[in-house]
C-alpha positions in Angstrom: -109.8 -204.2 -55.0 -110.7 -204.8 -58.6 -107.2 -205.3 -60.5 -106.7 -208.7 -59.6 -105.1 -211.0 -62.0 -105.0 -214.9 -62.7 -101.9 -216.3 -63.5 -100.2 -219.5 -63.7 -97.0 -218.7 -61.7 -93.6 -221.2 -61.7 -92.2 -222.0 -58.6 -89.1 -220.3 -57.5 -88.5 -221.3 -54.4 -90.1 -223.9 -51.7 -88.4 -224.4 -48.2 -88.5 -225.1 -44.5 -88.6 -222.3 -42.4 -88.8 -224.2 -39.0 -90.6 -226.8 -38.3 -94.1 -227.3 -40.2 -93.4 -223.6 -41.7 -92.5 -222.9 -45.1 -91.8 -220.5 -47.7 -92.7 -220.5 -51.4 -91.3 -217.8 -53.6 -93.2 -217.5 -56.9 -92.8 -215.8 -60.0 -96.0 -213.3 -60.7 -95.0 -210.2 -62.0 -98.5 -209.2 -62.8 -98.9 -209.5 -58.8 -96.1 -208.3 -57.3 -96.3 -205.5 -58.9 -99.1 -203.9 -57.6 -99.6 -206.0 -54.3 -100.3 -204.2 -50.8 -99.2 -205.0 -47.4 -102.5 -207.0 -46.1 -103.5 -208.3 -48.7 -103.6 -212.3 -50.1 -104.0 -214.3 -53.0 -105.9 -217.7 -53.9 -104.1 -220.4 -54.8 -105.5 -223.8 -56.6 -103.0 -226.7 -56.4 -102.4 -228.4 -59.5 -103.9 -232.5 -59.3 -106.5 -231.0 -56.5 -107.9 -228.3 -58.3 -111.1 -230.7 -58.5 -111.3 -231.6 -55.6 -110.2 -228.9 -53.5 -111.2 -225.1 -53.5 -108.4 -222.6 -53.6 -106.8 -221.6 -50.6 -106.0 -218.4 -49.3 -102.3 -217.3 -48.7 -101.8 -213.9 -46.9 -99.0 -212.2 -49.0 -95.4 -212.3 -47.0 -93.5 -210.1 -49.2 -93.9 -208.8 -52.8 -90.8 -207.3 -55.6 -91.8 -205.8 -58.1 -88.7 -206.0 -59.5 -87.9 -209.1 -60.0 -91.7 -210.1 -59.7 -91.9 -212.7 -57.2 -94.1 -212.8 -54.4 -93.2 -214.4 -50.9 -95.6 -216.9 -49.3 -95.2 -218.2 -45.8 -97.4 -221.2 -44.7 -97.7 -223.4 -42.1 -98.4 -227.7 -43.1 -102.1 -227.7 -41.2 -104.2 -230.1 -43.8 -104.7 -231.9 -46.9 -104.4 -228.8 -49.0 -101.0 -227.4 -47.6 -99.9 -231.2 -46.9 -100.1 -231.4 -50.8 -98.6 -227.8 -51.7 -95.4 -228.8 -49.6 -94.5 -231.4 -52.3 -94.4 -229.2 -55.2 -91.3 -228.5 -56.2 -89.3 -225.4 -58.0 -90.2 -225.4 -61.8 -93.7 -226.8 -61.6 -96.5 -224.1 -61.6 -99.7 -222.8 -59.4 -102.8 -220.7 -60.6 -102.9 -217.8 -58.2 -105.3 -215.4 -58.4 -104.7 -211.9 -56.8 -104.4 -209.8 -55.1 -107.2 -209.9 -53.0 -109.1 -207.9 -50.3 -108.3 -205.0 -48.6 -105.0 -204.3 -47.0 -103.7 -202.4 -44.4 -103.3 -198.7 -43.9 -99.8 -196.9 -43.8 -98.4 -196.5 -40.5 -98.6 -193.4 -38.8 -95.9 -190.9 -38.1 -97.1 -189.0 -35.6 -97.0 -192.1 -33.1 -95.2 -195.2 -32.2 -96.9 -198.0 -34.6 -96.8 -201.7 -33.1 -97.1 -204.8 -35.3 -98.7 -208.0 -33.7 -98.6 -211.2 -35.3 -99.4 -214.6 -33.7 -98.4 -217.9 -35.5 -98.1 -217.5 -39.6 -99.8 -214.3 -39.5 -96.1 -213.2 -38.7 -96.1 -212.9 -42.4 -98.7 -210.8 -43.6 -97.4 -208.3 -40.4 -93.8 -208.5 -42.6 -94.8 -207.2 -45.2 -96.5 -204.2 -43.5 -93.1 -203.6 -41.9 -91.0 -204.1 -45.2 -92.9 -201.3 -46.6 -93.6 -198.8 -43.7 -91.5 -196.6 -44.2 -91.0 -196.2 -40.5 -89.9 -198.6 -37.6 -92.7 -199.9 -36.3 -92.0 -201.9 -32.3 -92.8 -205.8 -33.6 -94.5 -208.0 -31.1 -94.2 -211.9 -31.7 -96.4 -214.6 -29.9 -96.5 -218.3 -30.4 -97.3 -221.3 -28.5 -93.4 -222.4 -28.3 -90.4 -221.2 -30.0 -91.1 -223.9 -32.7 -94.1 -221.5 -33.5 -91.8 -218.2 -33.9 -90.8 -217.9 -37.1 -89.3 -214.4 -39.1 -88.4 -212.6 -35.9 -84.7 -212.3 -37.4 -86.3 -210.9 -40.3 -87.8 -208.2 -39.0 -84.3 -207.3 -36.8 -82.9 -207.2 -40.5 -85.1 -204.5 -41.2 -83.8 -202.9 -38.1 -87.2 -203.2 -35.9 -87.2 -204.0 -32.1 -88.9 -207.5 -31.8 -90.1 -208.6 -28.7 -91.6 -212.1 -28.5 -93.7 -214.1 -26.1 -94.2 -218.4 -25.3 -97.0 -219.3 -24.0 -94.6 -222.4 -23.1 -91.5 -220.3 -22.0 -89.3 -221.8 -24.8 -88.4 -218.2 -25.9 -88.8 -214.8 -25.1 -91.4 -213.7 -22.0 -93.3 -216.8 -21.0 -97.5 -215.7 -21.2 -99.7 -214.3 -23.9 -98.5 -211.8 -26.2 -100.9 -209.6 -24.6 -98.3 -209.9 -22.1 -96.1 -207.6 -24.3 -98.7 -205.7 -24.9 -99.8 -204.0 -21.6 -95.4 -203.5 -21.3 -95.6 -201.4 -24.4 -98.3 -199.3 -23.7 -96.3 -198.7 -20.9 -93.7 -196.8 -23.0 -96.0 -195.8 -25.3 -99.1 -194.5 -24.5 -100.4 -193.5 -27.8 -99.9 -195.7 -30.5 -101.2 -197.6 -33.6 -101.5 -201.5 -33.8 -101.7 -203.3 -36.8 -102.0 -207.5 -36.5 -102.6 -210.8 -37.7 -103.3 -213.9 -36.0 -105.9 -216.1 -34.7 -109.3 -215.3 -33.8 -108.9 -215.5 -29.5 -105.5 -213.2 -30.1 -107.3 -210.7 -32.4 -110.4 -210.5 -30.0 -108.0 -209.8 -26.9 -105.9 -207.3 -29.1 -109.0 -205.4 -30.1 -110.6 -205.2 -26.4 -106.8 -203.9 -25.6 -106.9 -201.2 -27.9 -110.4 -200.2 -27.2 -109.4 -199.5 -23.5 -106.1 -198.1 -24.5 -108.1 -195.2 -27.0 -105.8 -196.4 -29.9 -106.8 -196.7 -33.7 -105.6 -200.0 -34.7 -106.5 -203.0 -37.5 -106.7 -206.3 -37.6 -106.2 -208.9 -40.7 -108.3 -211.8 -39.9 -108.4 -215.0 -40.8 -111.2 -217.1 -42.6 -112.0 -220.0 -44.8 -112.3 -218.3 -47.9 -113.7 -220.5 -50.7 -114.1 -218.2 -53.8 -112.0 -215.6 -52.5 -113.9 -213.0 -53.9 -117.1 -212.2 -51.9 -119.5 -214.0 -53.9 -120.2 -217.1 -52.0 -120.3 -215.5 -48.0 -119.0 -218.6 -46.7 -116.7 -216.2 -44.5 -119.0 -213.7 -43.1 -118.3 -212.0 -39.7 -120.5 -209.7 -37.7 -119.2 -206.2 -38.4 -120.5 -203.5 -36.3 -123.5 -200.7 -38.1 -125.7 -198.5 -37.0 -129.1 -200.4 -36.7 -131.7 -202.3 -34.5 -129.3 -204.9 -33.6 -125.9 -203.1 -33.7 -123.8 -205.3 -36.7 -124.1 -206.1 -39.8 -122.4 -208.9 -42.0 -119.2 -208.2 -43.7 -117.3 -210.4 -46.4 -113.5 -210.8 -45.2 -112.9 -211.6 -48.1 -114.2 -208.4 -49.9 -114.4 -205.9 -47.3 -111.2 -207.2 -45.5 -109.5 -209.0 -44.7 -107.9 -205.9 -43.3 -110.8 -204.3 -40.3 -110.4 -201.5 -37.6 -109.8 -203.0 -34.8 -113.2 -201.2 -33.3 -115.7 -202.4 -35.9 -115.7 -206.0 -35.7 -118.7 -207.3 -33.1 -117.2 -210.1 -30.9 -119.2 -212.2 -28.8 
């Protein structure tokens, strides 16, 4: 997408969610205005901006209205370890948005939203402006790892959520819910974000189910902007060895769930 913007954006709102999660509401109108469900922006933290690349932030919610975009992030590293202690009034460079989001949900068929660990948020976003009710599928490793799911209930969609620990919901994989749902619904659309081993299992799933589906995946994105291909995947094409690269970056980080090549 080529109307992205750079703007140094003041710092609404920072909070905990749960645990090492947290939210950041920030005021860029030039942004929110004109962000789409799947897509991110690049952030570069003031006092590590020389240090540090930017970092990329899938967007959890964007109002045009008031012009303040929703971020939702989990404390993982010296990057987010510093953005936690910036406080409401000092201000960020974002650039964005960036890549390429997802698709509107169908109506002709039951969509399903998947999201594993913090890529809950870019899967809110996707619900917050369907324009349907989509079925929402949590997973996490324990209930400290489940974050939004009353969120989504607010916007009046069925959440269903799986532990890999137990601690809450169905104890197993979210695959788990999954294979239950496909049960009621035997054609349907999925749409997620989450790790890499989640993504891969989703997209074998939906490759056996005969659904259309995408996936947002997630990458270390250092200029944000497909330039440098330090986030490359193998994307399947039409040639000798069956893939090709692809930028997530630039040609995602929104794919159908049948093009990327796992191995």
């Amino acid at each position: 997408m080529n109307n992205k913007v750079q703007v140094d954006a003041v710092i609404r709102i920072h909070e905990q969610i749960r645990g090492a999660y947290r939210q950041l509401y920030l005021e860029a109108p030039a942004i929110a205005q004109i962000a789409e469900p799947g897509q991110f922006v690049h952030l570069q933290l003031p006092g590590l901006a020389e240090r540090v690349l930017r970092r990329p932030f899938s967007i959890c919610a964007a109002d045009a209205g008031s012009g303040r975009l929703r971020l939702v992030y989990k404390v993982v590293g010296v990057g987010t370890e510093h953005l936690q202690a910036l406080q409401p009034g000092q201000r960020v460079n974002v650039l964005g948005p960036l890549g390429k989001g997802f698709s509107p949900l169908p109506r002709d068929r039951r969509s399903i939203l998947v999201g594993g660990g913090y890529g809950c948020a870019a899967m809110y976003f996707v619900a917050q402006r369907a324009g349907v009710l989509p079925l929402v599928l949590l997973g996490a490793r324990g209930q400290e790892d489940v974050i939004l799911a009353e969120e989504f209930q607010a916007l009046g969609c069925e959440v269903r959520i799986a532990t890999d620990d137990g601690t809450l919901g169905q104890k197993g994989r979210v695959t788990v819910l999954l294979e239950q749902a496909a049960q009621e619904f035997p054609q349907a659309w999925l749409a997620a974000c989450g790790p890499l081993p989640m993504l891969k299992a989703l997209s074998q799933f939906v490759a056996r189910q005969h659904w259309d589906g995408e996936l947002s995946l997630d990458s270390a994105m250092c200029c944000g902007m497909g330039a440098c291909f330090a986030c490359v995947i193998k994307r399947k094409a039409d040639n000798e060895q069956g893939w090709s690269y692809a930028r997530v970056c630039h040609d995602g980080p929104v794919f159908k769930a049948g093009d990327i090549y796992w191995e």
